[in-house]
N, C-alpha and C positions, 0 to 999 in steps of 0.2 A: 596725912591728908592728900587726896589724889587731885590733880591741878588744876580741874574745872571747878572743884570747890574752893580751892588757893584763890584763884580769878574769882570766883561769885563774893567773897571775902574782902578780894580787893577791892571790887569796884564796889560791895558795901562803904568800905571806910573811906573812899577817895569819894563815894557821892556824898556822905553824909559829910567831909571836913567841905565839900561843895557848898552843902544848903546850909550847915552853921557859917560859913565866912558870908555868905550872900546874905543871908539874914540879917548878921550881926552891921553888913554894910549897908541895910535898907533901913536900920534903926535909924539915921538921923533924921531921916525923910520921911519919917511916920509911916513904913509904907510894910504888908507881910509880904511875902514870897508869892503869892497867890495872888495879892493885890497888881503887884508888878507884873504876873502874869497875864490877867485881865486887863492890864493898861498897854502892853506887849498888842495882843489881839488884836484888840481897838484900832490900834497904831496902824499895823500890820496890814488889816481889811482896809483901809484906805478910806473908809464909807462905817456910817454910822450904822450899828448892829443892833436885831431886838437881840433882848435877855436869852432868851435859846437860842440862838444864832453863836452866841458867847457861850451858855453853856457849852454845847455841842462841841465847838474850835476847844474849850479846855479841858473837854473830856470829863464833866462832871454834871448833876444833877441840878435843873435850875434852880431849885429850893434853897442847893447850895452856894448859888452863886449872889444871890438876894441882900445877906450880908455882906458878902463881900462891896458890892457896888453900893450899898447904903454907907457904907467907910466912905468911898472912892466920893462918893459924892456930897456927904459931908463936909469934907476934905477940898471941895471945890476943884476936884479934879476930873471925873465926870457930872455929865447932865442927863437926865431923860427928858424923853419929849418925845410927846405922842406921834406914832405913824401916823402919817396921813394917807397911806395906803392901807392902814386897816387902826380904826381907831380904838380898839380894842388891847394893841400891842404898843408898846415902849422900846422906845429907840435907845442906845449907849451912845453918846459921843462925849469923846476926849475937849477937854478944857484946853485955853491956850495954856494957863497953869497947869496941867495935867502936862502937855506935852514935855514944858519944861521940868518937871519935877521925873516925868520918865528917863529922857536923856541922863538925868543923874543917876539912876537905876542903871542905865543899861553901862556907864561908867563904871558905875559900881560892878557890875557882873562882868566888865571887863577886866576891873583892878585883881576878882577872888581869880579868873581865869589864868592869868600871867603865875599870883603865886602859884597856884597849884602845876601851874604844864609850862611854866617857865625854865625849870631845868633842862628841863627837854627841846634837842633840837630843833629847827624847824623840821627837819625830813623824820624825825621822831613824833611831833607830832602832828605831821599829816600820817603816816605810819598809822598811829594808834586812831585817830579819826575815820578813817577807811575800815578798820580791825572793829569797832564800834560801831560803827553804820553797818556793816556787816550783820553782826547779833544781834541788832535793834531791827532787823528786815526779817533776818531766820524765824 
């Protein structure tokens, strides 16, 4: 095997032990990976979002994002609420419940982070962070 496919290899199975431990860490908090994502967003934008405004930041089709945010909002972690600059369009905002149920997420995505790149020094892994942002730009 020539070692751009070694590397393509690796960073298959380091991203995937990534998204099963984050998973497996959002299960107690009723929450998918995509959920946590769209509550990330939210957070993130500082200001309440329409639904393509969210799609758009997570790079996916709003159609698909419809169920995602009917969970979320179930779940009493967001709300909609009509723009009032265009009455036609639906606002996303974060719950105070939502905020707090994110924090635990983003603990959570800190906990999978440490095992996974814990081994590794600190100058190891800003090393590989740079080496990463790198081919995420190329």
């Amino acid at each position: 095997m020539d070692t751009t496919s070694e590397l393509l290899e690796l960073v298959h199975r380091i991203g995937h032990r990534a998204r099963h431990g984050y998973r497996r860490s959002l299960e107690p908090l009723g929450l998918s990976p995509g959920q946590a994502r769209a509550m990330r967003e939210l957070i993130e934008a500082g200001r309440p979002l329409r639904m393509v405004q969210l799609a758009e930041a997570l790079r996916i089709v709003p159609r698909s994002l419809t169920p995602v945010v009917d969970a979320l909002e179930e779940a009493g972690l967001v709300r909609r609420e009509t723009d009032p600059a265009n009455r036609r369009s639906t606002l996303l905002l974060i719950t105070a419940r939502g905020e707090e149920v994110y924090e635990q997420a983003r603990q959570a995505r800190r906990e999978v982070a440490r095992e996974l790149f814990g081994g590794l020094s600190q100058e190891q892994r800003e090393t590989l962070r740079e080496l990463l942002g790198t081919v995420e730009q190329a």
